[in-house]
N, C-alpha and C positions, 0 to 999 in steps of 0.2 A: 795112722788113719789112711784110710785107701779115701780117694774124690768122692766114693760113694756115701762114705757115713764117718761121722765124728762124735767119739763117743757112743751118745745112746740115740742120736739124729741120723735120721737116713735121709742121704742126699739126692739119692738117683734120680728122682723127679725134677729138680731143681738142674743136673747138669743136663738129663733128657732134655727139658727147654731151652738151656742154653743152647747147645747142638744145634737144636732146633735154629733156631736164629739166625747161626753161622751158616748154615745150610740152606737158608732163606727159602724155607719151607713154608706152605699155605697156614693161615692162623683158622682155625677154624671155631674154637670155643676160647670166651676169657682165659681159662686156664693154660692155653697153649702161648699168651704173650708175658715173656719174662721179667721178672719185677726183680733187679737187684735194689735195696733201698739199704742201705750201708749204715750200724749202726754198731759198736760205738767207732768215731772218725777215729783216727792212726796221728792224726794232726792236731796240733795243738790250737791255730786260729781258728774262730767262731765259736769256741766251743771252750769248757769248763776249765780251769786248770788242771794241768797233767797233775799227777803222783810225782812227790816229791821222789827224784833220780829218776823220773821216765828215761831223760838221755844220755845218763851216766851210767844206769846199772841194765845188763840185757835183763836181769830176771824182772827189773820192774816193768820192763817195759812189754815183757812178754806176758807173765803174768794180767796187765792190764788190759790187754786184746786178747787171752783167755776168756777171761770174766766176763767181757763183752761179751764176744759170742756165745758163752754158752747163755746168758741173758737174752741177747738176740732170740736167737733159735726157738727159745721155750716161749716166745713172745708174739713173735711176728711173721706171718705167712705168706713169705718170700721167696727170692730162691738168691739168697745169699748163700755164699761156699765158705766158710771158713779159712781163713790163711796167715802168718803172723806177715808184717807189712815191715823191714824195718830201716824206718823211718831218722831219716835226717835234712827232712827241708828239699830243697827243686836243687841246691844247685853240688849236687854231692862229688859229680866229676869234675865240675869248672874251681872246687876247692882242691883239688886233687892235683891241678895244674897251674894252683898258687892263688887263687882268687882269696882276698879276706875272709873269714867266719866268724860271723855274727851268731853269736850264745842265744841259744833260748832261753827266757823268764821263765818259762814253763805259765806263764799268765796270760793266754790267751793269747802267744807268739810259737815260733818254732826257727832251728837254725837256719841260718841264711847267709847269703853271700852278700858281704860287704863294699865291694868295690870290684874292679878288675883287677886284673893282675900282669897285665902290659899297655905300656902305655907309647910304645913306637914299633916302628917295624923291626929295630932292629932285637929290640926284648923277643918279639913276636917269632922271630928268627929261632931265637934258641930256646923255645920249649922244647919238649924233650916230652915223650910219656910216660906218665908218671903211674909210681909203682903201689899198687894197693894197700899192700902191708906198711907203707910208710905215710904215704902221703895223702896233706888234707882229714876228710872225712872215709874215708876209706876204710881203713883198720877199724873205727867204732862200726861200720856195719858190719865185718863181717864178722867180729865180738857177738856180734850181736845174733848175726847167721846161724854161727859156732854154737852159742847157748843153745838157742832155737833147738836145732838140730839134736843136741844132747839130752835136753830138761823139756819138752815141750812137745807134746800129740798133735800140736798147728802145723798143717805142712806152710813152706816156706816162699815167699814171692819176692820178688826185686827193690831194691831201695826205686826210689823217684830216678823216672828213665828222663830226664830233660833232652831234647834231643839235640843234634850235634849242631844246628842254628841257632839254639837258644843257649847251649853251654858257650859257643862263639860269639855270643852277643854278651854272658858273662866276663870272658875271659878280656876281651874287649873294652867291652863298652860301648850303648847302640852306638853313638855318634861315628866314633873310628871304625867300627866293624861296615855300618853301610858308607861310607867316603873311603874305605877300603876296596870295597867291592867295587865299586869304579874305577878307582883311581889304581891300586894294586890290584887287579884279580888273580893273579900268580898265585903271592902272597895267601892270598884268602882261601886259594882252593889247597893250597898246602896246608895250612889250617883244617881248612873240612876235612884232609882227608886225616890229618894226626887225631883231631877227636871222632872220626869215627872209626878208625882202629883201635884207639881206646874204650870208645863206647861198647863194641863189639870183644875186645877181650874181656873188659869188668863185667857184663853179661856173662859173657862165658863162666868166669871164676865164680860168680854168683851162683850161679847154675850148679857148679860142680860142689861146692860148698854144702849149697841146702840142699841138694837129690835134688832138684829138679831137672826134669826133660825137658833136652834144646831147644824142641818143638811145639811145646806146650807151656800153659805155665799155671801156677798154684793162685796167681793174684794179677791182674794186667786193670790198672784202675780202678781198683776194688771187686773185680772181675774175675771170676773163675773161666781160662780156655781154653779149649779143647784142642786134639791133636790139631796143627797146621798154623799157630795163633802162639806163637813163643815169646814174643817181645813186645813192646810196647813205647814210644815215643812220646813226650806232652810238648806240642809245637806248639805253643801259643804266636811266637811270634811270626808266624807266619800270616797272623792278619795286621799288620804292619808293615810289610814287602812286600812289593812288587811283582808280576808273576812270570816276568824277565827273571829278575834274579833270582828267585825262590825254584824254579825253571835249572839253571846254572847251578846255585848251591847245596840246594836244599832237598831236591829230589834224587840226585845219587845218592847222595850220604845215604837216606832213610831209605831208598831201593839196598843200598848194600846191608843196614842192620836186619831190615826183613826176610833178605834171602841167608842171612846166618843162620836167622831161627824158625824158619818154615812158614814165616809169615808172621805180619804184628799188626798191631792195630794207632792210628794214630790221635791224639786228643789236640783239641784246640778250644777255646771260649770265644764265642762271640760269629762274626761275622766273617768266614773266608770263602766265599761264594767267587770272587776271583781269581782263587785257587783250584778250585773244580778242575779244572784241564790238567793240570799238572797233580793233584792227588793221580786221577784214573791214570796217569804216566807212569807212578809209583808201582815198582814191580815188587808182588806179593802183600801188597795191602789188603788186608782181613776185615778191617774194621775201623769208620770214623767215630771218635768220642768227642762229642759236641754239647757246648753248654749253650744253650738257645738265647740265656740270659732275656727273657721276656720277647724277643724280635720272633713274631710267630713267622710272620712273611719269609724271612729269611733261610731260616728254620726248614720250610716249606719246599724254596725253592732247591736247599740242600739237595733235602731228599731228590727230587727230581731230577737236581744237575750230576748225581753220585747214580741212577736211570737204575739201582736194582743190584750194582756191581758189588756194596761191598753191605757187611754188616752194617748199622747205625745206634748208637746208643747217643740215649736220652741224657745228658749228666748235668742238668742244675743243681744249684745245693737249692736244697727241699723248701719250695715255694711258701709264702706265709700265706696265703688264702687256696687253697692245695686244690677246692673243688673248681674255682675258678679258673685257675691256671691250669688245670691239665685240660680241660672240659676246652679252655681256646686253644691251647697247644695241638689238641686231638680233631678240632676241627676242620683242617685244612689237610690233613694226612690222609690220603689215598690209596695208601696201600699197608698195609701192616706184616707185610712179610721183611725178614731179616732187621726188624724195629726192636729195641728192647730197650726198657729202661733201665738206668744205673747210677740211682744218684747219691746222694748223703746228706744225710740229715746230721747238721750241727745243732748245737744247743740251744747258741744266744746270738744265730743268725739265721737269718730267713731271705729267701728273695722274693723282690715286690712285681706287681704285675710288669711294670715297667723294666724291670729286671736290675736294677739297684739292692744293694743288699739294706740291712734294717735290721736292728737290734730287738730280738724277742726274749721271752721267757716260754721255754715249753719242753713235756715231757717228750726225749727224739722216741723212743719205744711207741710213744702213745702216736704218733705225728707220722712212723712209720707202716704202721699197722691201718693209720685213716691213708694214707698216698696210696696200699695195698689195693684196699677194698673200692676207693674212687676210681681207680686205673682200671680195677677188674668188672665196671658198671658201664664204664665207660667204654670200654671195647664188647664188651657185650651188649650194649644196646647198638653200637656201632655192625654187630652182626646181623641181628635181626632187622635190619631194613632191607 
């Protein structure tokens, strides 16, 4: 598959827009604002039980995001890009550097990290970086790369990028990582810098694995993007610190993985509007991925405190009252250049106006296709005033 087209789908449209967005180019017609709407999820929570061996066998699990997409596609009029995802949970490096792992049921759970994996300075002292082919979860991905690459027309995207503050708060544990940061900062910045030399060659090796270009990438949060946009970060924890220490920590690390790869994009949920001054610090930041989780104000003021500088993508998991919630979401937005959506629809979860999630029943295909047409109503009536 070339980004253009997969199989008998032609893509070019779909990455035209995205482009579009990175380029924070004027919106001019509904058709020009980008709808990624991610359907079937890569993850097991919210959502149906995997196939039995999703996370034992590559062919099931590729296999199963074949089928997807090619169901997607014939379905719903988006601009999803096809990519195989694979998938082992958030904390695939912090297991890599000795964190517990916790087995997925495949029932509506996914691997995870079970604990830390030091629990003094002196443990913390002797990590060491750890080697792909052995260690942790490492080796099943790139089993998994490997098939991909072999048996499979999906081109190839990155396991779960957690970033080098949130693998540090695995490896950890919050309590000792921030009483660290005070008390040791030596310490801590030796830390950041061992997982983000890690972070930065297991990207690399990924890269080199599945054909991917360092600068680009095949999947960045279910995201297809384009040349300048290689990497990708999920900092959640950065709406829990301070913007002192996040400032210290948190912005070289993710300044250094961005200028590896030409640029990345960074995800967070929820509320980091005290972080604004230290994102725009962040050299080669491409793109914020942000879950609004219902706080429209917030949301709002992002956009405004982020003045234009980088991409913005939309990424709740797919609202249960879908006209409601984007209809107030889309109210207070002012500008809809370099804006896109990019969320995912699970099966047997929804978020509520309030932004709490809630157990549903619904077809994601059918749920996909109404977020399409609501979005594409809604900026287009947005035009015509």
């Amino acid at each position: 598959m070339t980004h253009r087209r997969w199989r008998e789908f032609d893509l070019s449209a779909r990455c035209a827009r995205i482009e579009r967005a990175f380029r924070r180019e004027e919106v001019r017609s509904a058709d020009d604002f980008p709808l990624v709407i991610h359907t079937p999820c890569y993850f097991g929570f919210g959502n149906r039980p995997m196939p039995a061996g999703y996370w034992d066998s590559p062919a099931v699990m590729v296999r199963y995001q074949e089928e997807g997409f090619a169901r997607h596609l014939s379905a719903v009029e988006d601009d999803t890009v096809p990519y195989f995802m694979p998938w082992f949970g958030t904390g695939v490096l912090a297991s890599a550097f000795g964190c517990p792992v916790k087995e997925a049921t495949g029932n509506g759970d996914d691997p995870g990290i079970n604990g830390p994996a030091v629990s003094s300075l002196s443990e913390l002292a002797r990590l060491r970086a750890p080697d792909p082919e052995k260690d942790g979860l490492m080796p099943r991905v790139l089993a998994c790369i490997d098939y991909a690459r072999a048996h499979s027309d999906l081109p190839i995207g990155l396991t779960d990028m957690n970033s080098p503050l949130s693998t540090a708060a695995q490896i950890c544990g919050y309590d000792k990582l921030f009483a660290w940061m005070y008390d040791e900062p030596n310490a801590v910045h030796d830390l950041m810098d061992l997982i983000t030399t890690s972070f930065i060659d297991w990207t690399r090796l990924q890269k080199q694995r599945a054909g991917d270009a360092i600068d680009s990438s095949n999947g960045l949060q279910g995201v297809w993007s384009p040349k300048g946009v290689g990497v990708w970060v999920s900092d959640d924890d950065l709406v829990s610190i301070g913007p002192d220490l996040y400032e210290a920590f948190a912005v070289p690390a993710n300044s250094r993985v961005f200028e590896a790869f030409g640029g990345g994009h960074l995800h967070f949920c929820g509320n980091g509007l005290h972080q604004i001054p230290n994102l725009l610090r962040t050299r080669n930041l491409r793109a914020v991925n942000n879950s609004p989780m219902g706080n429209f104000p917030v949301f709002w003021s992002l956009l405004k405190g982020l003045g234009g500088n980088v991409t913005v993508q939309i990424q709740d998991a797919a609202p249960i009252e879908v006209e409601t919630y984007y209809t107030s979401l889309f109210e207070g937005i002012d500008n809809l250049r370099g804006l896109m959506l990019a969320t995912f629809v699970e099966d047997l979860l929804g978020i509520t106006m309030g932004g709490a999630t809630k157990p549903v029943e619904r077809d994601p295909l059918e749920t996909a296709g109404r977020i399409a047409r609501t979005i594409r109503e809604i900026i287009r009536k947005r035009l015509e005033k």
